[in-house]
DRENPAGU-977768 format. One record per residue (C-alpha): residue in one letter; z, x negated, y negated. Coordinates in steps of 0.25 Angstrom, whole numbers. Last residue first. Layout:
<pts>
 code     z     x     y
    A     Z     X     Y
...
</pts>
This chain:
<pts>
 code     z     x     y
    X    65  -130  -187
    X    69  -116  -190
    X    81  -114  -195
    X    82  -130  -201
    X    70  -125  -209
    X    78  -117  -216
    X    79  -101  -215
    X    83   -90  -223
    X    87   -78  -220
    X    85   -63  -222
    X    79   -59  -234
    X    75   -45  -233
    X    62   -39  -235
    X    63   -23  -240
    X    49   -15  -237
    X    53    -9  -223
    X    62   -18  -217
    X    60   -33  -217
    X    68   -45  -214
    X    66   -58  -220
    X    67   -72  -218
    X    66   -85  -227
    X    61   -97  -221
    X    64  -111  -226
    X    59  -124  -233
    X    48  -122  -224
    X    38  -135  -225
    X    30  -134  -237
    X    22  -129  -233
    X    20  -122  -221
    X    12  -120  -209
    X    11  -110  -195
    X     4  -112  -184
    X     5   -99  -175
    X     5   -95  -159
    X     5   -82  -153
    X    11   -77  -140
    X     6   -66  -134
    X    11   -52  -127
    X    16   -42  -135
    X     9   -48  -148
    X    16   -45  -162
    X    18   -61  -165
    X    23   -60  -178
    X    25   -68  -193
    X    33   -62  -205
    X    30   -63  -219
    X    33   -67  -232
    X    26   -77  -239
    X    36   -84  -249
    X    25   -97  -252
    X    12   -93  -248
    X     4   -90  -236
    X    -7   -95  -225
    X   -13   -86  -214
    X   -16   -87  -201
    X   -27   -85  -191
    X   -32   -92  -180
    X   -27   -83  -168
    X   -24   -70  -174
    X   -17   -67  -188
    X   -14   -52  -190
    X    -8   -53  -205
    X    -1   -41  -210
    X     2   -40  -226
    X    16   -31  -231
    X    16   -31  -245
    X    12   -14  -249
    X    22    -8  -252
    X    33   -18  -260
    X    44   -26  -253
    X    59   -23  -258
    X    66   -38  -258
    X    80   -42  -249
    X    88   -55  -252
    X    81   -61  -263
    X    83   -72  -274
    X    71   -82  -268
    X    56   -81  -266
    X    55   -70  -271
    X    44   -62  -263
    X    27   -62  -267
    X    21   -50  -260
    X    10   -50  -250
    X    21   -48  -236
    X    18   -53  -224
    X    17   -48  -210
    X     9   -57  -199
    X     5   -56  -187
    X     2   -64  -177
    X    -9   -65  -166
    X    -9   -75  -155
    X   -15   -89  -155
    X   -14   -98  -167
    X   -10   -89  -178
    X   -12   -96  -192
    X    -1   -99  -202
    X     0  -104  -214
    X    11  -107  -226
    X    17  -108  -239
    X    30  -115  -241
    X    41  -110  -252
    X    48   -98  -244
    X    44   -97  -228
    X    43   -82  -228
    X    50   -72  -217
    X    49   -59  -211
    X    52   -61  -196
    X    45   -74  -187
    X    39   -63  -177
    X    39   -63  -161
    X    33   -51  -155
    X    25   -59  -143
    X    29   -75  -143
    X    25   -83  -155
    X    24   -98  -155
    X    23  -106  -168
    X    16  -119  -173
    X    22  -124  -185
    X    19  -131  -198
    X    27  -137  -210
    X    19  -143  -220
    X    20  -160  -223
    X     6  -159  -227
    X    -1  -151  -216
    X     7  -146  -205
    X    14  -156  -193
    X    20  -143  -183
    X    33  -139  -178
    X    31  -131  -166
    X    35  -118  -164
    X    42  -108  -153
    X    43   -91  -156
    X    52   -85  -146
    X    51   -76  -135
    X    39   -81  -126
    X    41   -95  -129
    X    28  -105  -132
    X    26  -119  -133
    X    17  -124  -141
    X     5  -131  -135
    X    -4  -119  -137
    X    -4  -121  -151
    X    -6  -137  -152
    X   -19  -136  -141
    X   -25  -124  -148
    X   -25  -132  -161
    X   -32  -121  -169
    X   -18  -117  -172
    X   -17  -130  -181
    X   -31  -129  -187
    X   -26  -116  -194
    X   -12  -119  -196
    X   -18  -133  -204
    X   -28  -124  -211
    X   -18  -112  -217
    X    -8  -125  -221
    X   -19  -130  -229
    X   -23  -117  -235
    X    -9  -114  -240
    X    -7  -128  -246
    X    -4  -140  -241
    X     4  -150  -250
    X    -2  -160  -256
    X    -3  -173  -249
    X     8  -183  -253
    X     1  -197  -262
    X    -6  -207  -252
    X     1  -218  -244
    X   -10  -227  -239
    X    -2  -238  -246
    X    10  -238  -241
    X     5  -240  -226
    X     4  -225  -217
    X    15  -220  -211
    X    16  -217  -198
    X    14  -204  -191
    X    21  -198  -179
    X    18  -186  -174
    X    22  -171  -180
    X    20  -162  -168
    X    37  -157  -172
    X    40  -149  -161
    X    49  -135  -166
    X    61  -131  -156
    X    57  -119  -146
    X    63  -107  -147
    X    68   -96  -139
    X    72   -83  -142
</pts>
């Protein structure tokens, strides 16, 4: 699988006097990271200038709203990220072309002190989400993310707040979630 290494689209700023200094913005919120992916894959010229490989997923590294960490991501045909969460930081996402799917889980995990958990009838959630839409979620959301188109690429904005302090993967058989790895930002970056 081939990949291609992140592109930071952050320019240049300088800063401004001392004294236009203002106090830190707040953090952004669910909403806000809903809204910026959602403008973001509006950008027909930013998403269809990534480049795309027909075996492996390819991303860019984004500037997200208040210091959040986003990412613009290819999907070739039957590629999936896996069950996963990405811990502390809430996030949004929002298919730009394409369909995805997506497979969650409504139930509030540990966040830590587990290895392997016994899910309850009755969690699993799937999301169709076509061109324009997305979703936004909480901290500890479990869910895996796919690509089930034979013959099309998707493309996805994806944000998060705060950035990913890691990635926590899963595997899956029947209602028992195992913990599998976890991954830094240094993994991935």
């Amino acid at each position: 699988m081939s990949v291609h290494p992140s592109v930071s689209s952050v320019s240049p700023v300088s800063s401004p006097p001392a004294s236009s200094v203002s106090a830190p913005a707040q953090a952004p919120g669910r909403a806000e990271l809903l809204d910026f992916v959602r403008r973001t894959a509006a950008n027909t010229e930013l998403v269809s200038s990534l480049p795309l490989d027909p075996e492996g997923r390819t991303w860019v590294r984004l500037e997200g709203p208040g210091g959040s960490e986003a990412w613009l991501i290819g999907w070739p045909p039957g590629t999936g990220t896996g069950w996963h969460d990405h811990a502390d930081s809430v996030g949004a996402f929002v298919t730009a072309s394409g369909e995805l799917k997506e497979n969650s889980l409504a139930a509030r995990l540990p966040s830590d002190g587990w290895r392997t958990l016994e899910l309850t009838e009755g969690v699993d959630r799937q999301r169709r989400l076509s061109a324009g839409n997305g979703r936004s979620f909480g901290q500890h959301h479990v869910h895996e993310v796919l690509n089930e188109s034979t013959d099309r690429h998707a493309i996805s904005v994806h944000a998060y707040y705060p950035p990913l302090p890691q990635i926590r993967r899963y595997s899956r058989t029947g209602q028992v979630l195992r913990l599998e790895q976890i991954e830094r930002p240094e993994d991935w970056q």
